[in-house]
N, C-alpha and C positions, 0 to 999 in steps of 0.2 A: 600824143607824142611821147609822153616819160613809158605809156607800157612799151612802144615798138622799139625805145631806145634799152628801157628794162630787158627784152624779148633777145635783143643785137644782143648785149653786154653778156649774157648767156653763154651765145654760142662762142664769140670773140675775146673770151677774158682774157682767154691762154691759148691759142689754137694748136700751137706745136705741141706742147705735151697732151694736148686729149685728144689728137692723131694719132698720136704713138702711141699714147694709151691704150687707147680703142683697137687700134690692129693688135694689139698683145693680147689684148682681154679675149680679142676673137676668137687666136690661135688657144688660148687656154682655156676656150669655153668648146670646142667641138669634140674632143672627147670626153668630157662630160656628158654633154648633152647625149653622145651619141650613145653614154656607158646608161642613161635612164631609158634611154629607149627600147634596150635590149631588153631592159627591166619589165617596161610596160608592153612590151612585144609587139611594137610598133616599127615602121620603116623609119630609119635614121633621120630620112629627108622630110619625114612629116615633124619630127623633133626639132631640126634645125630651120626648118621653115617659120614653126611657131616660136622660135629664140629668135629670128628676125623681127617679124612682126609685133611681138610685145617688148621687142627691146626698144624698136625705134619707136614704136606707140609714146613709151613712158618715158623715154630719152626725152619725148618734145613738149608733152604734154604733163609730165610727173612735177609730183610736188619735193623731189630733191635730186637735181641737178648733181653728177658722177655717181648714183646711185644704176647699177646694172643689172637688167631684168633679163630673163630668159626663161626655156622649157626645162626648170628646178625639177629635182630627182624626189622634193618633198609633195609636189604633185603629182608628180609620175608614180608613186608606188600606187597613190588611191585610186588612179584607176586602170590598175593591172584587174583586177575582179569584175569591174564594169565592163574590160572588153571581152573578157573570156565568158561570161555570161551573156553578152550582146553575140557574139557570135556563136553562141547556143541558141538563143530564142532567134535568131534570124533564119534558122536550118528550121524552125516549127512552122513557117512562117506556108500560107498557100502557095504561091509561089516562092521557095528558099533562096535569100541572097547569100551568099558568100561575103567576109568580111564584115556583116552587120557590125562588129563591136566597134570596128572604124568609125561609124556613120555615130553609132551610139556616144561616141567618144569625142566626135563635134560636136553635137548636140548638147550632153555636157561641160564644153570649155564654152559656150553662147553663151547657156543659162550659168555658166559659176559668173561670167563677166556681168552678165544683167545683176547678178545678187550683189557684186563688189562695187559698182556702179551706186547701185540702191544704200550701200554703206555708206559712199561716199557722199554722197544727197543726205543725207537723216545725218551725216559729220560723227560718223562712230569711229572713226580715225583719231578722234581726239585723245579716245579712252586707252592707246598705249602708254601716256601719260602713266596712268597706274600701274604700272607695268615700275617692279622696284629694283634698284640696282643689282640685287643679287641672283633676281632670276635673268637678269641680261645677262649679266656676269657666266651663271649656268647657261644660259643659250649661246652665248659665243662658244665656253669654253665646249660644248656638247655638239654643236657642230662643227668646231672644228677637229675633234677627234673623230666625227663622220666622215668629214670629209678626206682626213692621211687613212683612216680606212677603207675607204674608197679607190685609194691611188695604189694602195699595196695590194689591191686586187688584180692590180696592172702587172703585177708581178708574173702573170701567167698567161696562159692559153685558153680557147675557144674550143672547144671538142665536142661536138653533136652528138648527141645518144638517143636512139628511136628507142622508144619503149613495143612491148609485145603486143601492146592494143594502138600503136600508130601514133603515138605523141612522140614530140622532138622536146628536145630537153640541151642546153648547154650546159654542161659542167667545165671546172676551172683547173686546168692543168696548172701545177707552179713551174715556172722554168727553174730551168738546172744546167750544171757543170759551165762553159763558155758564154750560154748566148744572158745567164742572171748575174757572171761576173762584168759581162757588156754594157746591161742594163742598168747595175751596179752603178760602175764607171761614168758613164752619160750621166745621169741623174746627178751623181756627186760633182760633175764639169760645171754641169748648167748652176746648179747652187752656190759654186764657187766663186762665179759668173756674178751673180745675183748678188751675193754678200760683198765682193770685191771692188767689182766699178765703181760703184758710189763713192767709194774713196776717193778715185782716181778723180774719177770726174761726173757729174751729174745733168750733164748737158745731151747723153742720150737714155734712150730708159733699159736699166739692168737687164729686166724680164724679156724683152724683144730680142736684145742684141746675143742674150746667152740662147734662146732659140734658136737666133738665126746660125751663131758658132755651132754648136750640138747640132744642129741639118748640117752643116758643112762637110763639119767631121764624119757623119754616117756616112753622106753623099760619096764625096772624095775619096773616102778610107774604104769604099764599097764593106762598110760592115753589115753583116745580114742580121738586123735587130725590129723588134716590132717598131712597124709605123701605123702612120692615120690610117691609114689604106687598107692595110695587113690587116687591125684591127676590127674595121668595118665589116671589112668582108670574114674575119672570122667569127664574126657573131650574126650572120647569116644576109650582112646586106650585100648590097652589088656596087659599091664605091659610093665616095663623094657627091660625083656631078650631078645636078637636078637640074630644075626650070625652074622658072617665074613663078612665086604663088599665084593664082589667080581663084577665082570662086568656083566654089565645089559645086557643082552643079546634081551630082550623081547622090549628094546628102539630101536634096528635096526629093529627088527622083525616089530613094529605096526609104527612109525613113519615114513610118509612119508616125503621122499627128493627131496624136492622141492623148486619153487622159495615163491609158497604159505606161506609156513612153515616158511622160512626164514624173508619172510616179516611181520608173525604175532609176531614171537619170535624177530626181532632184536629189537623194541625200549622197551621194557621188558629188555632183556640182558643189551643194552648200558647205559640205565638206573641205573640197577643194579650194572655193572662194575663201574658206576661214583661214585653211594653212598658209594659202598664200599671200594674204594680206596681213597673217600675224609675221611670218617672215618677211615680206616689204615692208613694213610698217617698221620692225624690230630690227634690220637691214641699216633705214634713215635710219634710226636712232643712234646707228652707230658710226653710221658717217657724221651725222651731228657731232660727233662728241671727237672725231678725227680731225674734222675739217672747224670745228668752233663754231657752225654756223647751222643754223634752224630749217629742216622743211616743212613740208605741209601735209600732215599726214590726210587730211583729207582728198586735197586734188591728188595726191598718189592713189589713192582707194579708186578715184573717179579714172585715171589712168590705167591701171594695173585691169578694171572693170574691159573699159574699150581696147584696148590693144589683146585682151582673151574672148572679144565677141570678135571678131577681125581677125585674130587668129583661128578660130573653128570654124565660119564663113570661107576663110580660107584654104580650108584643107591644112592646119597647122595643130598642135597640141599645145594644151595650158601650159601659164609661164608664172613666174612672180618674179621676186626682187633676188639675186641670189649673193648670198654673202662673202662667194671665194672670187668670184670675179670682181664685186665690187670694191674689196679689201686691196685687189691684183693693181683697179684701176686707179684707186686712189693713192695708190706705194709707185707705181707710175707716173704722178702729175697730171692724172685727171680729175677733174676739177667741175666743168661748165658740160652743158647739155651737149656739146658738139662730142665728147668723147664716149657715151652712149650710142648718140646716130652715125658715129665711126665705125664703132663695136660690130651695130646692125648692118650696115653699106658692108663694109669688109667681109663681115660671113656671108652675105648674097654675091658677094664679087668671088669668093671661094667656090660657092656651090655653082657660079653660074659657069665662068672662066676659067678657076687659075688650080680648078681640084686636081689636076695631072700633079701640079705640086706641092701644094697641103698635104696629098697623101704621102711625102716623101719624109715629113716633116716627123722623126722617131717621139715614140711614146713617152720615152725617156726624158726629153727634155721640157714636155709638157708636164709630168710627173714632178721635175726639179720644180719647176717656178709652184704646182702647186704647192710641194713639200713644205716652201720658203711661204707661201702664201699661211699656211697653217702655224709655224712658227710666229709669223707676224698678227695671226689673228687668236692665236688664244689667249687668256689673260692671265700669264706667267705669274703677274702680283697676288690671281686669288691663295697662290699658295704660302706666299708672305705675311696675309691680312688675315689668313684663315683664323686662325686666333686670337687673333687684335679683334674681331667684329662679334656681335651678338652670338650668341648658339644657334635662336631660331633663322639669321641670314646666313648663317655656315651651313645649315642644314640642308635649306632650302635650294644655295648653290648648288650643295654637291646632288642632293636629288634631282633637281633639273636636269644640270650635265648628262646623270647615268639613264633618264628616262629619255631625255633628248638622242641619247646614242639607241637602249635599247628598242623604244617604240617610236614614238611619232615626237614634232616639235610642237605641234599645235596641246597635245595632252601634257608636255611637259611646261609650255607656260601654264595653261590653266592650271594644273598641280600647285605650279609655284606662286602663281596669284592667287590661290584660294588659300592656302599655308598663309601665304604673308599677311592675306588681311584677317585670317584667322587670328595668327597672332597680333596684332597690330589693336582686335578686338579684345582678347581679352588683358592686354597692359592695360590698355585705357579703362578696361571695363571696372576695372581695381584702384584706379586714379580717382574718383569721387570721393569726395573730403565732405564736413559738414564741422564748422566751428559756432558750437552753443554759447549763447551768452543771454543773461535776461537784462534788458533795464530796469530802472528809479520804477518807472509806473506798473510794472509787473510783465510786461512784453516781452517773450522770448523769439529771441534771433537766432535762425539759421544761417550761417552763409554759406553759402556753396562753393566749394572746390570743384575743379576738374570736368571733363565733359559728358554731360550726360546725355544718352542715345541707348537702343536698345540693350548691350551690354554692358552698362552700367545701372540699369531699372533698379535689381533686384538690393545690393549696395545701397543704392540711392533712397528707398525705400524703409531699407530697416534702421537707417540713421534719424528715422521720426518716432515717437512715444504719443504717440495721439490723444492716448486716453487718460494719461498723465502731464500730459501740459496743461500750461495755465489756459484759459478765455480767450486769450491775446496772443497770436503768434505770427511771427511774419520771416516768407521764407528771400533772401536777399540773395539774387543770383548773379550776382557781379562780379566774381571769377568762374564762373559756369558757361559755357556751350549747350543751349539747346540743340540738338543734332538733327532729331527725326521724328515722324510721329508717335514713336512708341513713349518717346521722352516726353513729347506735350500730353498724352494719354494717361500715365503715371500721375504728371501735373495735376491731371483734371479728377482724376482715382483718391489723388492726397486732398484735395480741397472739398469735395467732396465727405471723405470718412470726417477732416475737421468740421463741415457742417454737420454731419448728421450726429456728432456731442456736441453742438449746440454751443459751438466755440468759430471767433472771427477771426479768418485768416486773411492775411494779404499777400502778395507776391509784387516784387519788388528787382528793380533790372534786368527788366527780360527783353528781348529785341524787338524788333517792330513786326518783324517778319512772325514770329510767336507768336504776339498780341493782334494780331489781326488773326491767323489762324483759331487764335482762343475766342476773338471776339463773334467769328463769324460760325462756333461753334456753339455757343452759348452766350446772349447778351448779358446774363448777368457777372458775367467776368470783367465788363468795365466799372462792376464796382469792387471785385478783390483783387485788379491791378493797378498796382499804383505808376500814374505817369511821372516822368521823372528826366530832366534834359538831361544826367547821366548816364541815360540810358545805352544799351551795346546797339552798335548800326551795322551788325557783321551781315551776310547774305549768303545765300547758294552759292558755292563756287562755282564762274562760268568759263567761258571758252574763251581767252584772249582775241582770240582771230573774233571773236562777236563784238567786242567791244567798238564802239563810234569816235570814241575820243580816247587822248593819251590816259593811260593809267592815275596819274600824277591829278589828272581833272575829277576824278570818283570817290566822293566824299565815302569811303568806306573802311 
């Protein structure tokens, strides 16, 4: 009874605002979607297909609720190469199909969802946790500078160019004189729109209602400026209007199952499954911190998984979590899962019914709300705090950012989590202390400072005189961390050299979790550990979500 009441309270928290949200998000998620698809040289409608399907997927199923999923542009670029080679090897093929990289390119969004699935089963959702404020900081600030450069591409035109060996090619006209001081103007309306109302009043949402003014205006005023429409069709599609997804049947029919096939499509697939679950994953983290309230990085993994097998079954292309829509729907007032499966309802009622006037709907004003979208999502403060904070997280920021804009998002957290725990190793690895003191009966005491782990060994090491100590020495590890096994290894290395001069050593506050390690490595170490009820009771650090009982009950 509490989960179906749980399950209600969801979708029912707020319903107006995650209506209204969702139809906003919708309109400001189709040319996007449609601008990645150009990218991946794919039909519009297989783009916006697979933005239905993994939106509503995750909307129902995801582990954070106003979190908004779609066919992200950070997926679309990896496999621009997959399909352009898929539709080479399909021309080799005995009988040649047409289109192979299509087929090739569901085939990969099944197997990325099986690997993200497989995340989410083994709970490697947990481990954005590690993930440090500065390289969030860099990934906000780094896509949202992707993102306003993405919209200023909007600034221009569609222009086909055949090459002399038969390839088509779009290049990007800039608009000029009347129709970019048009573009100009709208843009500037819509944001004015966006900045303004809320003053006024907050009872409808900014983003929708400067949409719906900016269509008015083109409409009415018959100004001849790029719309949805205009735009589709100048990057080579045939409009809006689709059908029903339903199953591809023509992907069993021409795709061969094979180990061939397997092996061209998995590092495309794993690829993909990484980027998009570090962006959904990094996405919730930032609705967390908007909204004060916690997801589930794991059932998002297990979500983000099924709604990209469902999507390529489909006939639809990979999706993940995307951060300008979600940013769009939560400055909106959505909030609960209802304004997600709005988002997805509303773009399938677009493509099915009401595309005659989506397409009417100018670029411009779609352009405004994301401008405002990008103002609200970068983080203005990194450049007040740049100074205030360490060197190695100023550093780490700004490299994120710039690798975030130049390459890929997935290379620029790894960059910035291996920096940070770099650094993170060696502070600590410099923190090992050693306070010498001998007693009355000639016993010299170690105690140990700071934690010891594999980059503090070497430190930790040359603070003993082996061969110059007394008989008697005993090493006291009661402000100490054992960390890892390099650390008990050391342990076992130092007790050792003291046996072999023929001198008695003890060890003294070590944790339980150590001394079972030591004891089950060597029994003779239950006689150079001393037990001791002050002993440390610290442990592995685990998963909260694993825990059986409250915190407060874990004698640790």
């Amino acid at each position: 009874m509490r989960l179906g009441q749980k399950v209600v309270k969801h979708f029912t928290q707020n319903p107006k605002n995650d209506i209204l949200a969702g139809i906003t998000v919708s309109l400001a998620m189709i040319p996007e979607v449609v601008a990645f698809a150009f990218v991946a040289q794919i039909d519009p409608l297989v783009a916006l297909s697979g933005a239905f399907i993994v939106g509503l997927i995750t909307a129902i199923f995801g582990g954070r609720p106003g979190l908004i999923s779609g066919a992200a542009g950070a997926v679309a670029v990896i496999f621009v190469s997959l399909i352009a080679e898929g539709h080479s090897k399909g021309m080799l093929f005995d009988n040649p199909v047409d289109n192979m990289g299509y087929f090739y390119l569901l085939a990969a969004v099944v197997l990325m969802g099986i690997i993200q699935i497989g995340a989410g089963v083994l709970k490697l959702g947990r481990f954005v946790r590690l993930i440090p404020h500065s390289v969030m900081m860099g990934f906000v600030n780094g896509l949202a500078i992707v993102i306003f450069m993405a919209q200023v591409r909007m600034f221009s035109h569609k222009e086909l160019e055949i090459s002399t060996d038969g390839l088509e090619k779009y290049n990007d006209i800039p608009m000029t004189g009347s129709e970019l001081y048009s573009m100009l103007g709208l843009v500037g309306l819509t944001m004015l729109i966006i900045w303004l109302l809320p003053k006024l009043t907050k009872k409808i949402p900014a983003a929708l209602t400067a949409i719906l003014v900016t269509t008015g205006v083109v409409v009415f005023g018959g100004l001849d400026v790029s719309t949805v429409g205009s735009y589709i069709i100048e990057g080579g599609g045939e409009g809006l209007k689709g059908e029903f997804p339903t199953p591809n049947v023509e992907l069993w029919q021409n795709l061969p199952f094979n180990f061939d096939t397997l092996k061209f499509i998995l590092p495309y697939a794993f690829l993909a499954a990484s980027v998009g679950l570090i962006e959904s994953l990094m996405t919730m983290n930032l609705v967390d911190e908007l909204t004060e309230t916690r997801g589930n990085g794991n059932k998002e993994c297990v979500a983000q998984g099924a709604g990209n097998i469902l999507s390529g079954l489909f006939g639809g292309t990979g999706g993940c979590g995307m951060i300008g829509q979600t940013v769009i729907n939560i400055n909106a007032g959505g909030r609960g899962r209802l304004s997600g499966v709005m988002m997805a309802l509303t773009l399938l009622t677009f493509i099915l019914f009401t595309a005659q006037y989506i397409e009417q709907v100018p670029i411009a004003a779609l352009v405004g709300v994301m401008f405002m979208m990008v103002i609200e999502t970068f983080a203005w403060s990194s450049f007040r705090i740049i100074r205030k904070i360490p060197l190695a997280d100023a550093v780490v920021l700004v490299i994120v950012s710039a690798v975030t804009v130049i390459y890929d998002l997935a290379i620029a957290v790894f960059i910035g989590v291996i920096i940070s725990a770099l650094v993170f190793a060696w502070k600590n690895a410099v923190m090992i202390r050693a306070r010498k003191r001998t007693r009355e009966d000639g016993t010299k005491i170690y105690e140990i400072w700071g934690p010891l782990f594999f980059g503090s060994i070497q430190n930790f090491n040359a603070k003993f005189d082996v061969k110059s100590d007394p008989d008697y020495v005993e090493i006291d590890f009661v402000e100490s961390r054992v960390s890892d096994h390099s650390a008990i290894e050391a342990i076992f290395n130092l007790v050792h050299k003291y046996e072999a001069e023929g001198k008695v050593i003890k060890l003294k506050h070590l944790s339980e979790d150590c001394k079972q390690l030591m004891y089950k490595a060597s029994p003779k170490f239950k006689e150079v550990i001393i037990e001791d009820v002050d002993d440390p009771r610290y442990h592995l650090a685990a998963d909260p979500e694993s825990f059986t009982k409250p915190l407060s009950e874990y004698n640790v």
